[in-house]
C-alpha positions as CSV (number, residue, x, y, z in Angstrom):
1,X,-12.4,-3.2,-6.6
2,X,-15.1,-0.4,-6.9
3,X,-13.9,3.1,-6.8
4,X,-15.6,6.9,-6.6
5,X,-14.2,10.0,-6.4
6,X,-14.9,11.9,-2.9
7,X,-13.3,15.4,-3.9
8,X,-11.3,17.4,-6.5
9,X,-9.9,20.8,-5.7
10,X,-6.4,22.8,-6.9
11,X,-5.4,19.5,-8.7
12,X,-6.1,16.9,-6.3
13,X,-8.4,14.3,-6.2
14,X,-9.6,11.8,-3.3
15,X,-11.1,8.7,-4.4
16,X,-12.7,5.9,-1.9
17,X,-11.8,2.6,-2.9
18,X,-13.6,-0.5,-1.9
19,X,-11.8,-4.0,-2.6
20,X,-13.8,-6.8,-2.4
21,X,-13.2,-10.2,-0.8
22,X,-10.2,-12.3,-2.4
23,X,-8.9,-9.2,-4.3
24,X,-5.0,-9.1,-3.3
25,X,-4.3,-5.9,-2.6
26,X,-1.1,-4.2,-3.3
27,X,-1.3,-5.8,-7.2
28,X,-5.1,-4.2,-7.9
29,X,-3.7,-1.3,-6.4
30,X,-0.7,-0.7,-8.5
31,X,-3.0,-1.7,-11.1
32,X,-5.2,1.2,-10.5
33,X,-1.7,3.7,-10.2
34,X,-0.8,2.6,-13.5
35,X,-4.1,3.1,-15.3
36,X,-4.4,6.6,-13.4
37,X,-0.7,8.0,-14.5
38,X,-0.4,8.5,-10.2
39,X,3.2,10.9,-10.3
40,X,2.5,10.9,-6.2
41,X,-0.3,10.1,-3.9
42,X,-1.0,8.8,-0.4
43,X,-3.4,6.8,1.6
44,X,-4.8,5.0,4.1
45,X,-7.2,1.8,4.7
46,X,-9.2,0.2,7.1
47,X,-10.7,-3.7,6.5
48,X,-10.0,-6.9,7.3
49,X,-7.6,-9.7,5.4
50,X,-7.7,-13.5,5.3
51,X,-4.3,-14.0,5.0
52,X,-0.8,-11.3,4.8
53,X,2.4,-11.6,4.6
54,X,4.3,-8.6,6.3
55,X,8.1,-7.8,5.3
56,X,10.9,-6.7,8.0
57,X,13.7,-5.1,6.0
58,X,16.9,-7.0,7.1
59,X,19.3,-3.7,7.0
60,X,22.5,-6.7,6.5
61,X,21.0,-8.4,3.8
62,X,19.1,-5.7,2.2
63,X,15.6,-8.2,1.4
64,X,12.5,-8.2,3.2
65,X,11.8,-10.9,5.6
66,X,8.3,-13.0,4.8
67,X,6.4,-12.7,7.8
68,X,3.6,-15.1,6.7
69,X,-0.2,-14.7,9.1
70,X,-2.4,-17.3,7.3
71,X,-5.5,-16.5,9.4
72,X,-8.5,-13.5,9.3
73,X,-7.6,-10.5,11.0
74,X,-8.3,-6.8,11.3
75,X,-6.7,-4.3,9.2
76,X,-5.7,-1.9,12.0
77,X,-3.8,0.6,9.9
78,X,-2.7,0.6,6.3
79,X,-0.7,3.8,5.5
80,X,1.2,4.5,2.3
81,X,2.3,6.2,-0.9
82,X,2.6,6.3,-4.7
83,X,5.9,7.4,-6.3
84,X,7.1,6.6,-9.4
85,X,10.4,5.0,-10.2
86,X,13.7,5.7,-12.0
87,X,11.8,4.5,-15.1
88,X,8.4,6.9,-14.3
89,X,5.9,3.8,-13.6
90,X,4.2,4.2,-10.7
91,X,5.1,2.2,-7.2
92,X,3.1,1.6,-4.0
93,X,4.6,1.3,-0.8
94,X,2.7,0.4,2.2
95,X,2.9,-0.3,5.9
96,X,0.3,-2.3,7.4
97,X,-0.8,-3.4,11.2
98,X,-3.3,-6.3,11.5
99,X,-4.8,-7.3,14.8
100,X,-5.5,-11.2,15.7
101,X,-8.8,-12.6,17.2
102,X,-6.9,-11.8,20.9
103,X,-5.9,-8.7,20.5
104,X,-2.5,-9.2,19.4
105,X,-1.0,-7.0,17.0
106,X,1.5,-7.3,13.8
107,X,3.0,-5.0,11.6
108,X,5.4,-4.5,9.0
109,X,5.9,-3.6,5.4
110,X,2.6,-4.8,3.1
111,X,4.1,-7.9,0.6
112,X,0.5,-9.4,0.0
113,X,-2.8,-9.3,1.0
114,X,-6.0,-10.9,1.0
115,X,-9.0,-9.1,1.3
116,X,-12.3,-10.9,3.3
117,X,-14.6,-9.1,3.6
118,X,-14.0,-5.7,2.7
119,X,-11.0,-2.8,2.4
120,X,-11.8,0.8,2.6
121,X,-9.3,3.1,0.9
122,X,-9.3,6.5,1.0
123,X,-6.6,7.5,-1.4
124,X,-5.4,11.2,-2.3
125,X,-3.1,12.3,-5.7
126,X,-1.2,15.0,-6.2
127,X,-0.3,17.0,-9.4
128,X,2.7,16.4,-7.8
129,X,5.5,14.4,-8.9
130,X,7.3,11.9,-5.9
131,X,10.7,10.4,-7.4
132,X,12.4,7.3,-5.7
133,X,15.9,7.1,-6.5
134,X,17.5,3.6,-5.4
135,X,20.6,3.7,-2.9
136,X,23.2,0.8,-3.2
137,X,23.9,1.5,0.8
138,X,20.6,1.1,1.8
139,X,19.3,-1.1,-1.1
140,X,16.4,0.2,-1.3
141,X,14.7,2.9,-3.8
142,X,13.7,6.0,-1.7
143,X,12.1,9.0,-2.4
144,X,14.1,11.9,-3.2
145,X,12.9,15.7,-2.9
C-alpha cells in the first residue's frame, strides 16, 4: 500500500491510499491505524477485489455471518471508520458493496478483502478521539459520544 497526504488543516489530515493487487485490505489498514495513533477517522474507497467475504450480523446469535464471493468484482462503495477500543488501539469498521460481472449487487459488513487491481482510499483523521464501548445486549462494541 502506497500512501500521500492530500490536505492538513485545524488538525486534520486527508491521505489517499492506494492498495495494490493481493493486499488484504482491512489488516494493512489497521496496520496503517496502528502505526498512525488514529483516536478517530473516516473514509471511503473505490476499486475492485478478487475475492470478499461480507458479514450479516445475526442480531440472535450476536456473530457475523460469512458471506463468502470468491470471484472479481467492483468495489461499489466502501464506507467506514476508525475508533479505538476499550483498551485505546485503534479499530476499523467498514461496510462494503461489490457489484458482479451482471450487475448484481452485494453488501454487508467488510470481514476480508482482496485487492486486484487497485483500491483507492481517501481517508480523513480527526484530533478527535471516537470510543467504542462494547454492549452485552447488542454484542457488539459501539461508539459512544
Amino acid at each position: 500500500m502506497k500512501s500521500t497526504q492530500l490536505e492538513s488543516t485545524n488538525g486534520s489530515r486527508t491521505s489517499l491510499l492506494i492498495f495494490d493487487t493481493g493486499e488484504e485490505v482491512a489488516s494493512v489498514l489497521l496496520d496503517y491505524a496502528r502505526s498512525r495513533n488514529m483516536t478517530a477517522a473516516h473514509f471511503t474507497a473505490i476499486g475492485a477485489f478478487r475475492s470478499v467475504t461480507l458479514g450479516y450480523f445475526n442480531w440472535e446469535t450476536k456473530e457475523y455471518e460469512p458471506i463468502p464471493i470468491r470471484e472479481q468484482v467492483e468495489v461499489l462503495s466502501l464506507i467506514g471508520d476508525v475508533a479505538i477500543d476499550a483498551e485505546g488501539q485503534p479499530v476499523v469498521h467498514a461496510h462494503v458493496v461489490v457489484g458482479r460481472n451482471d450487475g448484481t449487487a452485494y453488501g454487508g459488513h467488510l470481514l476480508e478483502a482482496h485487492v486486484r487491481p487497485t483500491l483507492e482510499l481517501v481517508l480523513t483523521e480527526s484530533p478527535a478521539h471516537l470510543q467504542r464501548q462494547f454492549l452485552p445486549e447488542a454484542g457488539l462494541a459501539l461508539i459512544r459520544i
